[in-house]
N, CA, C and O atoms as CSV, one atom per row, in Angstrom:
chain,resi,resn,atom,element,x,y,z
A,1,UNK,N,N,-35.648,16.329,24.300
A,1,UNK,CA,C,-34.667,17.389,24.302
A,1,UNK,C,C,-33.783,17.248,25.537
A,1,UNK,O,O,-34.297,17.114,26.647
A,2,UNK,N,N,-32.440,17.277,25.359
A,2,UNK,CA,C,-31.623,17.200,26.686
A,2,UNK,C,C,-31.112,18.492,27.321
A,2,UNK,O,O,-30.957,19.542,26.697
A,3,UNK,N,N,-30.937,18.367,28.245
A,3,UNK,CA,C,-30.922,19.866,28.712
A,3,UNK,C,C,-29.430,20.101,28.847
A,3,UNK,O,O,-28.855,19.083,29.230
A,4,UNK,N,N,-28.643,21.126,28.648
A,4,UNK,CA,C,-27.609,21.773,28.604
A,4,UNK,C,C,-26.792,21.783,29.517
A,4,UNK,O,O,-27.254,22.271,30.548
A,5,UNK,N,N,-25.711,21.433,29.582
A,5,UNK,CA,C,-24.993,21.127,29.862
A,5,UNK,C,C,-24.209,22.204,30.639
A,5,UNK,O,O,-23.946,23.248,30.043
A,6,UNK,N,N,-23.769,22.025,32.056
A,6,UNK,CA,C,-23.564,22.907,33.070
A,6,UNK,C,C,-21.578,23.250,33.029
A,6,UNK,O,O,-20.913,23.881,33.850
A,7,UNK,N,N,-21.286,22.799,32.211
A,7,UNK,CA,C,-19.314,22.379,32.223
A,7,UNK,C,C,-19.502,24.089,31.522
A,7,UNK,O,O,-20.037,24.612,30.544
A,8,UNK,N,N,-18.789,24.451,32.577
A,8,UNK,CA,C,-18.138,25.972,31.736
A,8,UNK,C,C,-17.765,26.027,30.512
A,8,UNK,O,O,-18.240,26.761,29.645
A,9,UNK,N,N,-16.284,24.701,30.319
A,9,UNK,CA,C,-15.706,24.799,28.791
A,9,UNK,C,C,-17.290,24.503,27.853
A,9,UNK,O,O,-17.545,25.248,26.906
A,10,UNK,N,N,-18.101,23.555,28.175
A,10,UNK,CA,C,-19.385,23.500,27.120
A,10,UNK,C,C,-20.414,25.126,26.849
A,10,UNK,O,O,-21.231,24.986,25.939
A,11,UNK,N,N,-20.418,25.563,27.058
A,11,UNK,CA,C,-21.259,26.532,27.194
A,11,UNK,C,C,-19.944,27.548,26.674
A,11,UNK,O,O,-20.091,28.170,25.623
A,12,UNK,N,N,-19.135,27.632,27.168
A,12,UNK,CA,C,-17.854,28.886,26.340
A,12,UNK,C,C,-16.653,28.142,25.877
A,12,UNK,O,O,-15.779,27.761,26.657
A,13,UNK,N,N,-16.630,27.969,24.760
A,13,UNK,CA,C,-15.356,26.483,24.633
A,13,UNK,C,C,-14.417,27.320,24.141
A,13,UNK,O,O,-13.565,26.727,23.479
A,14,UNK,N,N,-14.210,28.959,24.267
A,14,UNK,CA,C,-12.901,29.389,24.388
A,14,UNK,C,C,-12.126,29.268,25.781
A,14,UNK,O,O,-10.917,29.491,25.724
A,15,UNK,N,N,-12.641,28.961,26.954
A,15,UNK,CA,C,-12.287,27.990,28.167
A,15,UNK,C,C,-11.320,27.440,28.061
A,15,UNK,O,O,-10.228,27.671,28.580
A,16,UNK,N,N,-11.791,26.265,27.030
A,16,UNK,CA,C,-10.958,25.052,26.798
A,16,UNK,C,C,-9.583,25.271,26.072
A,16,UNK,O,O,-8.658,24.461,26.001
A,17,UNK,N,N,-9.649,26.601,25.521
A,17,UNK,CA,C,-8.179,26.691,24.860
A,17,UNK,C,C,-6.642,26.963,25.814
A,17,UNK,O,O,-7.010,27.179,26.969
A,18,UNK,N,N,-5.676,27.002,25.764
A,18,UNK,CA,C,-4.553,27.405,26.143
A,18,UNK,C,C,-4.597,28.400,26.772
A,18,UNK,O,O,-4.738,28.621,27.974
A,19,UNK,N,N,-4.412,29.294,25.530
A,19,UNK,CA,C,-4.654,30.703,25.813
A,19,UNK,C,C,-5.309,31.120,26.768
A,19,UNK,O,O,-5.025,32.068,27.500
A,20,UNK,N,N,-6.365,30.326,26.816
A,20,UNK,CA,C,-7.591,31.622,27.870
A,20,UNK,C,C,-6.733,31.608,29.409
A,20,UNK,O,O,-6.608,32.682,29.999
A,21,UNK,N,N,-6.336,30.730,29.824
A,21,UNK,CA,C,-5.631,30.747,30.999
A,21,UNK,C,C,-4.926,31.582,30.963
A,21,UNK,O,O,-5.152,32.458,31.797
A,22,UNK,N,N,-3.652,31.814,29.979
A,22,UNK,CA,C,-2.488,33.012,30.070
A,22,UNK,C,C,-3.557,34.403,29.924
A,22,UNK,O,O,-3.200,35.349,30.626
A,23,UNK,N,N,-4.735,34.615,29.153
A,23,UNK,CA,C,-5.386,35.902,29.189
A,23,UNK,C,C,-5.821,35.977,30.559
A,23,UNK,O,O,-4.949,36.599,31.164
A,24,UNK,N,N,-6.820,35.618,31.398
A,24,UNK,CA,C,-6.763,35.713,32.537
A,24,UNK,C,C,-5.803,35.568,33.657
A,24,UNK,O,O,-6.209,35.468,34.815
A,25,UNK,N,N,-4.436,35.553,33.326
A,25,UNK,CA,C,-3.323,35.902,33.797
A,25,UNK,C,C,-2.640,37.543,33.703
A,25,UNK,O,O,-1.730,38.124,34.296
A,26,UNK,N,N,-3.425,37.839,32.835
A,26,UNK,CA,C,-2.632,39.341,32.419
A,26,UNK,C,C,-3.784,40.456,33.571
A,26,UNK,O,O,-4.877,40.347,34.127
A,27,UNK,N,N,-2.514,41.646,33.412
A,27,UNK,CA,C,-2.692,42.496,34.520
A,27,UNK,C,C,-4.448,43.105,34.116
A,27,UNK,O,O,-4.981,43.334,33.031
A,28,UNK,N,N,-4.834,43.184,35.186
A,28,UNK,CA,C,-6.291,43.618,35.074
A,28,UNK,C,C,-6.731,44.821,33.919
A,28,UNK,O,O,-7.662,44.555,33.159
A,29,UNK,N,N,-5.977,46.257,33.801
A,29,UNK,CA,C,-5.786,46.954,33.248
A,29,UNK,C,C,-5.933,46.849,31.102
A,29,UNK,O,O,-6.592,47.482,30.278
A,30,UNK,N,N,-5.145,45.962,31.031
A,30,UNK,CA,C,-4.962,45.012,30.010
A,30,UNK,C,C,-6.114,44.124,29.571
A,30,UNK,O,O,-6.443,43.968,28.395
A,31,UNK,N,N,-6.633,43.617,30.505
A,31,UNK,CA,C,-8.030,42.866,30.421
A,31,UNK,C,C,-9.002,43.549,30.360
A,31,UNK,O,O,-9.980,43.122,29.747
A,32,UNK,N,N,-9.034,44.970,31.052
A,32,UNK,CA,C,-10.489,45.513,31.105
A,32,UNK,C,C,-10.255,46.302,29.505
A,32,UNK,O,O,-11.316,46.352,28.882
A,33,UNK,N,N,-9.428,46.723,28.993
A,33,UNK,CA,C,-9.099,47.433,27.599
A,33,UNK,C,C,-9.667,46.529,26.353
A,33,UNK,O,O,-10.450,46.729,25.424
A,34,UNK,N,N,-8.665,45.157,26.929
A,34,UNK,CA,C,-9.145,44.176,25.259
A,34,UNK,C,C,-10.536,43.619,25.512
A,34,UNK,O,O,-11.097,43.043,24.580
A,35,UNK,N,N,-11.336,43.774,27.059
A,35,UNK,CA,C,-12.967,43.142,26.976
A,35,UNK,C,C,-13.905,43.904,26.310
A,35,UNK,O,O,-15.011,43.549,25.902
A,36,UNK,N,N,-12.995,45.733,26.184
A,36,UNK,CA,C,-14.089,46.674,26.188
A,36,UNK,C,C,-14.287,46.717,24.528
A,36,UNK,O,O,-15.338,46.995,23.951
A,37,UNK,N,N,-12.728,46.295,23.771
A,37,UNK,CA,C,-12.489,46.566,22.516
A,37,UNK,C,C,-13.282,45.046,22.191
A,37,UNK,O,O,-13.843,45.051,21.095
A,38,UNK,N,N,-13.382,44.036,22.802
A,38,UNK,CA,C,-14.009,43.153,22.141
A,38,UNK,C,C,-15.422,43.263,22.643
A,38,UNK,O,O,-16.190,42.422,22.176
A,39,UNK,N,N,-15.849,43.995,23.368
A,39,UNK,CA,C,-17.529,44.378,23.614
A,39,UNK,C,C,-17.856,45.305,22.743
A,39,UNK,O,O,-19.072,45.196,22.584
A,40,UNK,N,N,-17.454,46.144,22.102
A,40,UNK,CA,C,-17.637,46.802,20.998
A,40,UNK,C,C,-17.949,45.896,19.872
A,40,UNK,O,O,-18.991,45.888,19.218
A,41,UNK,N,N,-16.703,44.978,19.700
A,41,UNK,CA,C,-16.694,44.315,18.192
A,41,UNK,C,C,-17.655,43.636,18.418
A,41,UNK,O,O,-18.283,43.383,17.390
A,42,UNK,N,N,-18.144,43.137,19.485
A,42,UNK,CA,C,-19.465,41.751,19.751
A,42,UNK,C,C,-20.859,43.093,19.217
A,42,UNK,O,O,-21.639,42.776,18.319
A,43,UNK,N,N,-20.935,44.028,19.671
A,43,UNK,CA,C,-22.412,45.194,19.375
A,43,UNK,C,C,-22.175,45.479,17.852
A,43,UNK,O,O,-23.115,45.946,17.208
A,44,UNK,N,N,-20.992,45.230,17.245
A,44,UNK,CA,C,-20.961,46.020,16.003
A,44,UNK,C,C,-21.183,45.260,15.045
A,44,UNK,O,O,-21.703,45.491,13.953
A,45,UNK,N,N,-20.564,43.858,15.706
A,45,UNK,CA,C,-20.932,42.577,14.899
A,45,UNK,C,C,-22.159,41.831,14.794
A,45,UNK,O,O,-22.280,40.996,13.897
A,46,UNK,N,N,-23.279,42.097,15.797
A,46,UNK,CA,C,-24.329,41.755,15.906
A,46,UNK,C,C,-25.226,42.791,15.132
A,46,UNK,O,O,-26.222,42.373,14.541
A,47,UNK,N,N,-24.911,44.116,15.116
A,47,UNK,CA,C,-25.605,45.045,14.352
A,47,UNK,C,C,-25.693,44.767,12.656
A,47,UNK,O,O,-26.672,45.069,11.973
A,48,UNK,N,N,-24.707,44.258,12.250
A,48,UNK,CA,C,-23.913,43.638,11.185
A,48,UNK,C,C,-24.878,42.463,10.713
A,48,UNK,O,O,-25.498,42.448,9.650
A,49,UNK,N,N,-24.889,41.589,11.589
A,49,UNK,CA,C,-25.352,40.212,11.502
A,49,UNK,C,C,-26.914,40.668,11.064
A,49,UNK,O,O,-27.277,40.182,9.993
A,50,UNK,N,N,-27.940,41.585,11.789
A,50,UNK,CA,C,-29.415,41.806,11.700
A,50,UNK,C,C,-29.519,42.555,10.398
A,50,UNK,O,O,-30.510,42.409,9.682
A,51,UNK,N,N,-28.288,43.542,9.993
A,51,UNK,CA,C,-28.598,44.218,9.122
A,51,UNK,C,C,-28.245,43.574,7.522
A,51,UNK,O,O,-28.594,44.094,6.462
A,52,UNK,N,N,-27.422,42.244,7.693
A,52,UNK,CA,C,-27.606,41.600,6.638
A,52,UNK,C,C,-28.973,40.403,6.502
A,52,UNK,O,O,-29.581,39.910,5.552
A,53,UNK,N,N,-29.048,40.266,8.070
A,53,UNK,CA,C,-30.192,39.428,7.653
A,53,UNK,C,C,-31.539,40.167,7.396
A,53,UNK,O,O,-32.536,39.464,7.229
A,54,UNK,N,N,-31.664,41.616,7.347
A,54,UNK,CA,C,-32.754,42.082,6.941
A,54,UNK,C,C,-32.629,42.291,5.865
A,54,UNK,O,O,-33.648,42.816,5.417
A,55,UNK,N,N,-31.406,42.072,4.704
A,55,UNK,CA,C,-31.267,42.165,3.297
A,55,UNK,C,C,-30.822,40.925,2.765
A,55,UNK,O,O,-30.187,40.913,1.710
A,56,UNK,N,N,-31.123,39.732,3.467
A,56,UNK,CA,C,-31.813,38.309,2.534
A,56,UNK,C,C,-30.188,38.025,2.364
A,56,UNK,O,O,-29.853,37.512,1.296
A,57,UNK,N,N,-29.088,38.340,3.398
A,57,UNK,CA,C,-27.845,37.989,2.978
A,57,UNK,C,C,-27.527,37.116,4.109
A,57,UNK,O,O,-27.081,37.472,5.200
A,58,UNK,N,N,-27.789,36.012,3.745
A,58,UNK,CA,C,-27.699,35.079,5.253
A,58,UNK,C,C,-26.558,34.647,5.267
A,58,UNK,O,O,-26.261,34.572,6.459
A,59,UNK,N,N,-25.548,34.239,4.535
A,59,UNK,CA,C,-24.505,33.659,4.305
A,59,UNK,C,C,-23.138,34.857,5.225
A,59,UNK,O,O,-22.049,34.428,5.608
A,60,UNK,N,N,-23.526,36.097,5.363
A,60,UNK,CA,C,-22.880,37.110,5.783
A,60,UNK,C,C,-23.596,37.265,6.958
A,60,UNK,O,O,-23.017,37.647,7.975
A,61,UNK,N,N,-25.216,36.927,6.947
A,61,UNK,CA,C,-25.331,37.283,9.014
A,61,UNK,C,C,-25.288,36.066,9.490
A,61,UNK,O,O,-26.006,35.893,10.475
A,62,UNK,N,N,-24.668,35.129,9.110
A,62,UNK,CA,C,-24.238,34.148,9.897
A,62,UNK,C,C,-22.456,34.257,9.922
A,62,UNK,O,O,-21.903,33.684,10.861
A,63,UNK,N,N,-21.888,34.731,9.257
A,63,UNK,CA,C,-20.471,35.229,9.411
A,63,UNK,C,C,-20.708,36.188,10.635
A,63,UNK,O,O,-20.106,35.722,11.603
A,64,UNK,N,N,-21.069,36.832,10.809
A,64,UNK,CA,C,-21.202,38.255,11.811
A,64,UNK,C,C,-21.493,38.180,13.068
A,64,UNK,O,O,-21.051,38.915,13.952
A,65,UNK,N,N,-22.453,37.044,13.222
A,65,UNK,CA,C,-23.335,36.363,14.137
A,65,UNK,C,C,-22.312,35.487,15.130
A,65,UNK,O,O,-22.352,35.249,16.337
A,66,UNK,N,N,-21.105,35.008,13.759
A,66,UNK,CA,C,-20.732,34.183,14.474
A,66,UNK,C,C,-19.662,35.008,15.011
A,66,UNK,O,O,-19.192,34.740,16.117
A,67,UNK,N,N,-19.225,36.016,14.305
A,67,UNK,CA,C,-18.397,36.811,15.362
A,67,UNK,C,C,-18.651,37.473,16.523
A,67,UNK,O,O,-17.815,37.612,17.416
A,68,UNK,N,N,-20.077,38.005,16.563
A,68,UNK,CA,C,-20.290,38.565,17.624
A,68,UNK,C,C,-20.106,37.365,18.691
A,68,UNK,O,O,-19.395,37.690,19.642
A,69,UNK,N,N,-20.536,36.222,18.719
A,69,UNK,CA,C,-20.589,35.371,19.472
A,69,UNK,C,C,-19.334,34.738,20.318
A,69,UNK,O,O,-19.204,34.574,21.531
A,70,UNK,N,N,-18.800,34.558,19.651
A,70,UNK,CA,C,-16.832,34.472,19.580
A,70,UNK,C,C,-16.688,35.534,20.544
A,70,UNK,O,O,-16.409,35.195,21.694
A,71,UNK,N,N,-16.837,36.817,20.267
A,71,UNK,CA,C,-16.140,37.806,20.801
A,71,UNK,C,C,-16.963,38.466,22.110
A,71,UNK,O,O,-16.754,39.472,22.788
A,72,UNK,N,N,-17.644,37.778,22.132
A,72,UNK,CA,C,-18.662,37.558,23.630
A,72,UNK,C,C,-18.075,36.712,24.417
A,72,UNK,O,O,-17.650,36.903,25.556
A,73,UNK,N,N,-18.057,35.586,23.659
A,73,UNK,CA,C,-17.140,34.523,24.713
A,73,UNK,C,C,-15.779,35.205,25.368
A,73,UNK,O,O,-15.548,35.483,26.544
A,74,UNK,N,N,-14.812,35.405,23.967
A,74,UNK,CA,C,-13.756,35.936,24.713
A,74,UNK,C,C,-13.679,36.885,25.834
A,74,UNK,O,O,-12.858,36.887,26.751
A,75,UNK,N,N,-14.966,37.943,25.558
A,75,UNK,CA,C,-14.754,38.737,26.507
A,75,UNK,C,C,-15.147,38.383,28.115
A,75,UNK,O,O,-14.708,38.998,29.086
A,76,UNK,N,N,-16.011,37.331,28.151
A,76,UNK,CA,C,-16.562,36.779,29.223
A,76,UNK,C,C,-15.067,36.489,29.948
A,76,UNK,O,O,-14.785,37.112,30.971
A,77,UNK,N,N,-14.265,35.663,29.458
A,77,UNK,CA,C,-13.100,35.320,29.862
A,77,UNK,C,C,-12.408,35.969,30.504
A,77,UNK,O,O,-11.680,35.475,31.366
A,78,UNK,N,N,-12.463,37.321,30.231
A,78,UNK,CA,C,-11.125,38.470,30.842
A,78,UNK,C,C,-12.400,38.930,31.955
A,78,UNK,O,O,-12.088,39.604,32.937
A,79,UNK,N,N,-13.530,38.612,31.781
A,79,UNK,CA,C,-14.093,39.782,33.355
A,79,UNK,C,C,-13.651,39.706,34.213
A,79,UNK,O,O,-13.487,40.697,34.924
A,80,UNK,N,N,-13.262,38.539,34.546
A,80,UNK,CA,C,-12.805,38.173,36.092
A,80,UNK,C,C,-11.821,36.892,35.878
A,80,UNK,O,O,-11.865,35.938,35.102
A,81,UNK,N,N,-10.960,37.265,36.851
A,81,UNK,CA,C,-9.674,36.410,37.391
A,81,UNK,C,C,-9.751,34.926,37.917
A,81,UNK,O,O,-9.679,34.982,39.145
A,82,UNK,N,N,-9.846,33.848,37.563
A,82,UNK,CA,C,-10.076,32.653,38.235
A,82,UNK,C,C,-8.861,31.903,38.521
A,82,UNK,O,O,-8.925,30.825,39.112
Protein backbone atom coordinates (compact mmCIF):
# COMPACT_ATOMS: atom_id res chain seq x y z
CA UNK A 1 0.00 0.00 0.00
CA UNK A 2 1.53 3.46 -0.79
CA UNK A 3 0.99 6.06 1.36
CA UNK A 4 -0.73 9.32 0.33
CA UNK A 5 0.38 11.72 -1.04
CA UNK A 6 1.23 15.12 0.75
CA UNK A 7 0.65 17.77 -2.66
CA UNK A 8 -2.35 19.85 -1.56
CA UNK A 9 -3.78 19.81 -5.30
CA UNK A 10 -3.70 15.62 -4.60
CA UNK A 11 -5.65 15.40 -1.62
CA UNK A 12 -8.21 18.54 -2.83
CA UNK A 13 -7.90 18.67 -6.68
CA UNK A 14 -10.35 21.59 -6.66
CA UNK A 15 -6.78 23.39 -5.91
CA UNK A 16 -5.75 22.58 -9.16
CA UNK A 17 -8.51 24.41 -10.96
CA UNK A 18 -8.44 28.13 -12.16
CA UNK A 19 -11.00 29.19 -10.35
CA UNK A 20 -9.97 28.31 -6.91
CA UNK A 21 -7.34 31.03 -7.03
CA UNK A 22 -9.87 33.89 -8.17
CA UNK A 23 -12.29 32.35 -5.12
CA UNK A 24 -9.70 32.88 -2.64
CA UNK A 25 -9.26 36.24 -4.04
CA UNK A 26 -12.72 37.44 -3.19
CA UNK A 27 -13.50 39.68 -0.23
CA UNK A 28 -13.60 37.62 2.97
CA UNK A 29 -17.30 38.42 3.65
CA UNK A 30 -18.24 36.68 0.33
CA UNK A 31 -16.16 33.66 1.22
CA UNK A 32 -17.36 33.15 4.66
CA UNK A 33 -21.29 33.23 3.09
CA UNK A 34 -20.60 30.75 0.02
CA UNK A 35 -18.34 28.24 2.71
CA UNK A 36 -21.30 28.38 5.06
CA UNK A 37 -23.92 27.74 2.10
CA UNK A 38 -21.62 25.04 0.87
CA UNK A 39 -21.17 23.53 4.56
CA UNK A 40 -24.71 23.10 4.69
CA UNK A 41 -24.97 21.45 1.20
CA UNK A 42 -21.82 19.08 2.26
CA UNK A 43 -24.28 17.97 5.92
CA UNK A 44 -27.35 17.74 3.74
CA UNK A 45 -25.67 15.86 1.15
CA UNK A 46 -24.09 13.41 3.33
CA UNK A 47 -27.40 12.94 5.24
CA UNK A 48 -28.75 12.12 1.73
CA UNK A 49 -25.97 9.82 0.80
CA UNK A 50 -26.62 7.40 4.39
CA UNK A 51 -30.20 7.70 3.94
CA UNK A 52 -30.15 6.20 0.52
CA UNK A 53 -27.68 3.85 1.40
CA UNK A 54 -29.84 2.56 4.19
CA UNK A 55 -32.57 1.93 1.42
CA UNK A 56 -30.31 -0.39 -0.87
CA UNK A 57 -30.11 2.77 -3.32
CA UNK A 58 -26.47 2.87 -3.93
CA UNK A 59 -26.39 4.31 -7.26
CA UNK A 60 -27.96 7.66 -5.51
CA UNK A 61 -25.62 7.44 -2.20
CA UNK A 62 -22.87 7.49 -4.25
CA UNK A 63 -24.30 10.59 -6.24
CA UNK A 64 -24.72 12.41 -2.78
CA UNK A 65 -21.57 11.17 -1.34
CA UNK A 66 -20.00 12.49 -4.07
CA UNK A 67 -21.46 15.77 -3.55
CA UNK A 68 -20.97 16.13 -0.18
CA UNK A 69 -17.38 15.56 -0.89
CA UNK A 70 -16.99 18.16 -3.72
CA UNK A 71 -18.57 20.62 -1.59
CA UNK A 72 -16.20 19.98 1.32
CA UNK A 73 -13.42 20.50 -0.85
CA UNK A 74 -14.72 23.67 -2.15
CA UNK A 75 -15.37 24.89 1.03
CA UNK A 76 -11.93 24.08 2.43
CA UNK A 77 -10.74 26.50 -0.26
CA UNK A 78 -12.47 29.75 0.83
CA UNK A 79 -11.40 29.22 4.76
CA UNK A 80 -8.46 30.95 4.43
CA UNK A 81 -6.57 33.32 2.10
CA UNK A 82 -3.27 31.95 0.61
Amino acid sequence: MSTRSTRREVRNPVLALPAAQRLQEAPQDTRDLLRNLLLDLKKDAAERASECWRKHKAPMAVYWKAVSVYAGHIARVLKTPN
